[in-house]
C-alpha positions as CSV (number, residue, x, y, z in Angstrom):
1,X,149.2,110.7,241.6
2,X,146.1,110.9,239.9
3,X,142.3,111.1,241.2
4,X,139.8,109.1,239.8
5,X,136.8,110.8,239.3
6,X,133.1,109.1,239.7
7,X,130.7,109.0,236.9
8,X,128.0,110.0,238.6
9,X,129.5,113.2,239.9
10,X,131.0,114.2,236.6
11,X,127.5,113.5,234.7
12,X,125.6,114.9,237.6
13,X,127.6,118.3,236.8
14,X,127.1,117.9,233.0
15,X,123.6,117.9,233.4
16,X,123.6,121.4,235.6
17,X,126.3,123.0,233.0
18,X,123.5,122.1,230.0
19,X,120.5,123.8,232.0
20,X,122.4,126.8,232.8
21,X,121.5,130.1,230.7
22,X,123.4,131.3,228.4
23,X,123.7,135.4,230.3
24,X,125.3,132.9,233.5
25,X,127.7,131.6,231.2
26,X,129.1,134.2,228.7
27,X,128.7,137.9,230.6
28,X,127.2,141.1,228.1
29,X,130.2,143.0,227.1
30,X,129.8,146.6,228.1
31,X,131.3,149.6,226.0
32,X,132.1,152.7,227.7
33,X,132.2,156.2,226.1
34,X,134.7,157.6,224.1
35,X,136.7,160.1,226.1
36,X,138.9,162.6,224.1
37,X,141.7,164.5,226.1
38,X,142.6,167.7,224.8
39,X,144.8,169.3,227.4
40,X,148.8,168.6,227.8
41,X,149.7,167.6,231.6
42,X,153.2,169.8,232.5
43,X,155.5,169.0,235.8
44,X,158.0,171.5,236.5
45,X,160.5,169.8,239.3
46,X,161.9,172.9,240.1
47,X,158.4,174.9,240.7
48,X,158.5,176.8,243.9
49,X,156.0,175.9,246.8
50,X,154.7,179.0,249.1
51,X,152.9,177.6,252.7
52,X,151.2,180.9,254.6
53,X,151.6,180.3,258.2
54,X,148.6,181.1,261.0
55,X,149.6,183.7,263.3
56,X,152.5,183.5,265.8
57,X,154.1,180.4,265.1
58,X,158.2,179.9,266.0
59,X,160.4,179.1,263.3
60,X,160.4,175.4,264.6
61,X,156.7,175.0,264.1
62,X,157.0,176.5,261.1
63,X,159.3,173.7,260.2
64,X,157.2,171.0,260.9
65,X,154.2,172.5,259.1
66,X,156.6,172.8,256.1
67,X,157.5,169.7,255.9
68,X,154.3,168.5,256.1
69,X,153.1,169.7,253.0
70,X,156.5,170.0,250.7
71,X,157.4,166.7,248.9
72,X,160.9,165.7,249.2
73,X,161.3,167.7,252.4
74,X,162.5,166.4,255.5
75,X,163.7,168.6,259.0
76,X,165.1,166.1,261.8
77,X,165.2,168.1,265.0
78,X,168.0,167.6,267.6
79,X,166.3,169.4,270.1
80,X,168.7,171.7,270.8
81,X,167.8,174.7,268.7
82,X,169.4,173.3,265.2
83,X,172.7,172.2,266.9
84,X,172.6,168.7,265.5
85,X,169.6,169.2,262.7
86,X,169.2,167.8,259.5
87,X,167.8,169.1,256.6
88,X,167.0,166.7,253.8
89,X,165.6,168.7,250.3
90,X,165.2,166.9,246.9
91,X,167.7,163.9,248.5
92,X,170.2,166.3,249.3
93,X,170.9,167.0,253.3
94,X,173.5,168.1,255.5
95,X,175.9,166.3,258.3
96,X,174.2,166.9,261.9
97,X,176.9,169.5,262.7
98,X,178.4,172.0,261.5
99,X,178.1,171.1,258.0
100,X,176.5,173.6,255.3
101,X,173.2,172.8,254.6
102,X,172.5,172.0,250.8
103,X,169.0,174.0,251.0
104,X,170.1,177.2,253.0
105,X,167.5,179.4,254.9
106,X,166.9,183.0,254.4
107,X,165.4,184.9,256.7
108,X,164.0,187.6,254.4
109,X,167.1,188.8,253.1
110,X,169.6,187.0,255.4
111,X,171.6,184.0,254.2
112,X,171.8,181.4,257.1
113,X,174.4,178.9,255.8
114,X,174.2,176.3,258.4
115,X,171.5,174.5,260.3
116,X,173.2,176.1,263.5
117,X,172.3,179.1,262.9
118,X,168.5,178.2,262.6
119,X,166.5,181.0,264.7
120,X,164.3,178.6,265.9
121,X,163.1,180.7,268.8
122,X,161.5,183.4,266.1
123,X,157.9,184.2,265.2
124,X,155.8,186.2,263.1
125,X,156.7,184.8,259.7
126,X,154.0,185.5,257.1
127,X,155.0,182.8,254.5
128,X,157.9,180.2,253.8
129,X,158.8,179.6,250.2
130,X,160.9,176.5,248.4
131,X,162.9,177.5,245.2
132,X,163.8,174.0,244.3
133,X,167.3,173.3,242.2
134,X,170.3,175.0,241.8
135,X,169.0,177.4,239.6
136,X,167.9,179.4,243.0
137,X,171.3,180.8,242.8
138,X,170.5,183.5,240.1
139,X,167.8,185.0,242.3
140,X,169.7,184.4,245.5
141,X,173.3,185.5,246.6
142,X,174.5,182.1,248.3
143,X,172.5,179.0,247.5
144,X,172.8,175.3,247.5
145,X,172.3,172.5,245.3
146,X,169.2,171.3,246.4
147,X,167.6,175.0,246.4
148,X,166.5,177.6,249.3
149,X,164.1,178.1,252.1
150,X,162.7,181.3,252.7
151,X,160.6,182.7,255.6
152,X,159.2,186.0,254.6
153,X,158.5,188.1,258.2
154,X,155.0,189.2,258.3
155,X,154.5,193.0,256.4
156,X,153.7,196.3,258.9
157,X,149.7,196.5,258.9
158,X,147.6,199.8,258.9
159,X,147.6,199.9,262.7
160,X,150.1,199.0,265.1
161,X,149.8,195.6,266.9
162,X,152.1,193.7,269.5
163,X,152.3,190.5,270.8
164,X,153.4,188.5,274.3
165,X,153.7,184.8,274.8
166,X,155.1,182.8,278.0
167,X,154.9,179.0,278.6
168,X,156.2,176.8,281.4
169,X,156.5,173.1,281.8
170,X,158.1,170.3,283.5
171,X,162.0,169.9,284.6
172,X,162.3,173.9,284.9
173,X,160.7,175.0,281.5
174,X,160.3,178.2,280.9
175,X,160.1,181.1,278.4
176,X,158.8,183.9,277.3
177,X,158.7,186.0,274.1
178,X,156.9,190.0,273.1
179,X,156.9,191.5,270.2
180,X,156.0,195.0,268.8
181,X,155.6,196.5,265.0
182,X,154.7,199.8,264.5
183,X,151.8,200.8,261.4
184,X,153.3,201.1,258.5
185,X,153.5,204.9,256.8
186,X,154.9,206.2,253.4
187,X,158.5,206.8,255.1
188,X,159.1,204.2,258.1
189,X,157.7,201.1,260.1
190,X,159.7,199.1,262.7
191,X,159.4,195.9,264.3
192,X,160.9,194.5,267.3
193,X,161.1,190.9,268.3
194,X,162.8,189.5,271.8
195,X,162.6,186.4,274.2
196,X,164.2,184.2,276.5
197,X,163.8,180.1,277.4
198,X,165.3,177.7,279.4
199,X,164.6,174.2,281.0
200,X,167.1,171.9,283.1
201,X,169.0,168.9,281.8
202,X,167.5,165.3,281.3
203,X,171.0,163.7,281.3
204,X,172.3,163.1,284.8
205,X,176.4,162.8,285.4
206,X,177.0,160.8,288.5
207,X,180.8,162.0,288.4
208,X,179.9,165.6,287.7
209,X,176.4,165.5,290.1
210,X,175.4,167.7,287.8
211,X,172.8,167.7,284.9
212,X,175.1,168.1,281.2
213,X,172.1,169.3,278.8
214,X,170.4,172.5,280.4
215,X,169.0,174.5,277.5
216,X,168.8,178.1,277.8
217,X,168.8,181.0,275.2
218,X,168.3,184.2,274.8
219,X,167.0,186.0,271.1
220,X,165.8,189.0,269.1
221,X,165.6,190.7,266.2
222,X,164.9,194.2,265.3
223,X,163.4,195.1,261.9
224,X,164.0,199.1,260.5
225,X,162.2,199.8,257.0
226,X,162.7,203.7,255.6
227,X,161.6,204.7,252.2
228,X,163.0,207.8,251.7
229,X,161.7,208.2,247.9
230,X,158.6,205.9,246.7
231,X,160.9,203.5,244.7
232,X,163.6,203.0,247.6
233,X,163.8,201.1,250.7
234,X,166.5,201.0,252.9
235,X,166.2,197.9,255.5
């Protein structure tokens, strides 16, 4: 259906199009400035990414920080101390249990092939590095097809330092952690690492009258460097 349009209203806007200025109909075209690029824009997908952590987080903070600032990395957290975790790098993950992760750790030198054996407990890391790809393999001895993870522990300063830690918190929570690191010398430097946590269950069996998911462990890690000659280290 069609609308019939008055006279007067279509001449009474004919007669404001005709006193209109020409600027408020047709707008000044504006020309920008040349611009000349003269550099070449490169993307590696396999470039490594190196995140410094703050002092004294656990491996399980360190995690989380990762994550947050890697693209294309993801850490779902069982919360029970990497039983059940997934790890998720470049597309490529891991079943939640007892699966071999497609992006294994490395703590330092250590291989960890599966996200059970995540030391999430663990502190004093200096750095965590991402070698992305396959191609990790010719640096590393055991690698994965969507690359490694790396947490480097932090280096023996010029003076010797220690650290202790303890928390508590609701049903039962409790832990605490120390460590100790020697100063570093031409020959030898040592660090020691131990801790203990627990918490009671959340999960209530009626049959059982019991709680089924208390939580308690018990870790450490002792560190030995000797240099016997200047070009040797034996760790």
């Amino acid at each position: 259906m069609f609308r019939k349009i008055r006279p007067i209203a279509a001449l009474t806007a004919l007669t404001l199009f005709r006193h209109l200025p020409l600027s408020a109909v047709v707008s000044d075209v504006v020309v920008l400035p040349t611009l000349s690029v003269t550099d070449q824009l490169s993307f590696n997908a396999n470039a490594t990414t190196t995140v410094r952590t703050k002092s004294g987080p656990t491996v399980a903070e360190a995690w989380y920080n990762l994550a947050q600032q890697t693209v294309g990395l993801a850490v779902n957290d069982a919360g029970a101390r990497g039983f059940g975790t997934t790890t998720t790098l470049r597309g490529l993950g891991n079943t939640p249990f007892f699966s071999d992760a497609s992006a294994p750790v490395y703590l330092d030198n250590i291989p960890l092939a599966t996200a059970f054996t995540f030391p999430t407990e663990l502190y004093d890391f200096s750095q965590m590095t991402i070698y992305r790809g396959p191609q990790a393999a010719a640096q590393f001895g055991r690698a994965g097809d969507a690359g490694v993870i790396q947490f480097t522990s932090r280096p023996a300063g010029t003076s010797s330092q220690a650290h202790i830690g303890a928390a508590i918190g609701s049903a039962g929570q409790a832990s605490f952690s120390a460590s100790a690191q020697t100063a570093r010398t031409d020959t030898f430097d040592a660090a020691l690492h131990f801790g203990t946590s627990q918490r009671e269950g959340y999960l209530y069996n009626t049959q059982l009258k019991q709680t089924v998911d208390d939580r308690q462990a018990v870790f450490g890690r002792v560190q030995l460097h000797y240099r016997p000659q200047p070009e040797l280290e034996l760790s």
